[in-house]
C-alpha positions as CSV (number, residue, x, y, z in Angstrom):
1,X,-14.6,3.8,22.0
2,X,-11.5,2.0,20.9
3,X,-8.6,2.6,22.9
4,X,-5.3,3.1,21.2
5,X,-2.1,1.0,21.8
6,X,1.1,1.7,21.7
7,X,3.3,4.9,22.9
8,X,4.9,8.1,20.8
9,X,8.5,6.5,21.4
10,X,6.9,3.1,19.5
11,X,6.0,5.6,17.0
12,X,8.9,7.7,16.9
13,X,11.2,4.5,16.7
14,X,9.1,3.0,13.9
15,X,8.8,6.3,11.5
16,X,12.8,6.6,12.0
17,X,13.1,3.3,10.7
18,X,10.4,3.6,7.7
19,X,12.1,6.8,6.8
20,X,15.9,5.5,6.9
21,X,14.8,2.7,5.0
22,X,12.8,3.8,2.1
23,X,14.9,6.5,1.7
24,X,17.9,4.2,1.5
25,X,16.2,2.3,-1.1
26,X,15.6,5.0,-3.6
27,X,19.0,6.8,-2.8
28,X,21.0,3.6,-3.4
29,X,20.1,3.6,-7.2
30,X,21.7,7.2,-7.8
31,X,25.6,6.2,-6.7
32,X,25.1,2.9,-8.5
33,X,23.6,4.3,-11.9
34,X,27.3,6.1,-12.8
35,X,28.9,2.5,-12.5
36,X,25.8,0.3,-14.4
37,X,25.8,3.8,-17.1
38,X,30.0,2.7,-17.6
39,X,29.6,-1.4,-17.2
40,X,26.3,-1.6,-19.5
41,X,27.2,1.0,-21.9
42,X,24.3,2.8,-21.5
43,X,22.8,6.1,-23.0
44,X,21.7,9.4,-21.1
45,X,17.9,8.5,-21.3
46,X,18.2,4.9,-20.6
47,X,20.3,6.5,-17.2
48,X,17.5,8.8,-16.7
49,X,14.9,6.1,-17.1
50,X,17.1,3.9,-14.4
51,X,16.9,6.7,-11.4
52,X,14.0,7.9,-11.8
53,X,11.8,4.9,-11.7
54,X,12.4,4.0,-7.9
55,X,11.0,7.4,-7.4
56,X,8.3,7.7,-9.6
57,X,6.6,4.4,-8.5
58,X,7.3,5.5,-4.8
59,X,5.6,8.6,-6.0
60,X,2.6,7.0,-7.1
61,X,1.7,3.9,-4.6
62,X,1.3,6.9,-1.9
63,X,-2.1,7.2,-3.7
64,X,-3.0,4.0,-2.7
65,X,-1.6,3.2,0.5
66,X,-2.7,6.5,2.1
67,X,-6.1,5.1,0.7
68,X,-4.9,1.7,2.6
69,X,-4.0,3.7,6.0
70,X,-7.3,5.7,6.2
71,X,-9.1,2.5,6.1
72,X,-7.3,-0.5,8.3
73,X,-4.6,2.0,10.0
74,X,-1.0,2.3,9.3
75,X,0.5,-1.1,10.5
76,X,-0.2,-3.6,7.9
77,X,0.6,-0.7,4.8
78,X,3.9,0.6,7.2
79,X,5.0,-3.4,7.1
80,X,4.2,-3.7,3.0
81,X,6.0,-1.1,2.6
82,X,9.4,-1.5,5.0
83,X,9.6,-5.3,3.6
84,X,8.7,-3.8,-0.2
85,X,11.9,-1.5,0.1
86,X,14.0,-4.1,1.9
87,X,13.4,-6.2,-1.1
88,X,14.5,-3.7,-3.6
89,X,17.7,-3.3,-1.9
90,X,18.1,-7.3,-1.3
91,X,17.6,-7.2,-5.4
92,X,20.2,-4.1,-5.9
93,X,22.6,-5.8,-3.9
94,X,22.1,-9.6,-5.5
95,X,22.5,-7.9,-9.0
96,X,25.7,-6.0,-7.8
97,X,27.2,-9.5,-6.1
98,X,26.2,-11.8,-8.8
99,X,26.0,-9.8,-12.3
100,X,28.3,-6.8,-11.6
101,X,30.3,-6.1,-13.9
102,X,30.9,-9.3,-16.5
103,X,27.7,-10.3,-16.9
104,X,26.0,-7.0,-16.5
105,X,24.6,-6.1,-20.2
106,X,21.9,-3.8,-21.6
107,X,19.8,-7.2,-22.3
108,X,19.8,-7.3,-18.3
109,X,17.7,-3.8,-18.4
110,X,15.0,-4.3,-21.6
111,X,13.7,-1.2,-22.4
């Protein structure tokens, strides 16, 4: 029988953390679609198109990692997804530092 590791307040600690996280990620791009709508000129769709793309892939890759989690456990998909979400933040954050607002232009968002 395999024994499990680890205690609820390891659990408790590390579900805080995944939550605060990921949800950071996905609510950062509403506050900062008003500002790239005025910089990059762009239309209501395109805005639409901007927000709801962080959620809709969140949506979806819960199909497969839950598919990931029942079989290897929750670690390894828990780590892809904390360090997936830190990077989309680290890539918000670069194109606000670097690109925001003179060089921030629709051919920076191809649709």
């Amino acid at each position: 029988m395999n024994r499990i590791q680890g205690s609820p307040r390891v659990a408790l600690w590390s579900a805080t953390l995944g939550f605060f996280v990921g949800f950071a990620a996905v609510a950062l791009f509403g506050p900062s679609a008003n500002r790239f709508q005025e910089v990059m000129g762009m239309g209501p769709l395109a805005l639409g198109f901007l927000v709801a793309v962080p959620a809709l892939s969140g949506s979806l890759l819960r199909i497969p990692f839950a598919a990931w989690v029942d079989t290897s456990g929750g670690r390894k998909p828990f780590l892809w997804l904390l360090s997936l979400s830190l990077a989309g933040m680290m890539g918000l954050t670069l194109v606000v530092r670097f690109l925001y607002p003179a060089h921030l232009t629709m051919s920076s968002y191809p649709l």
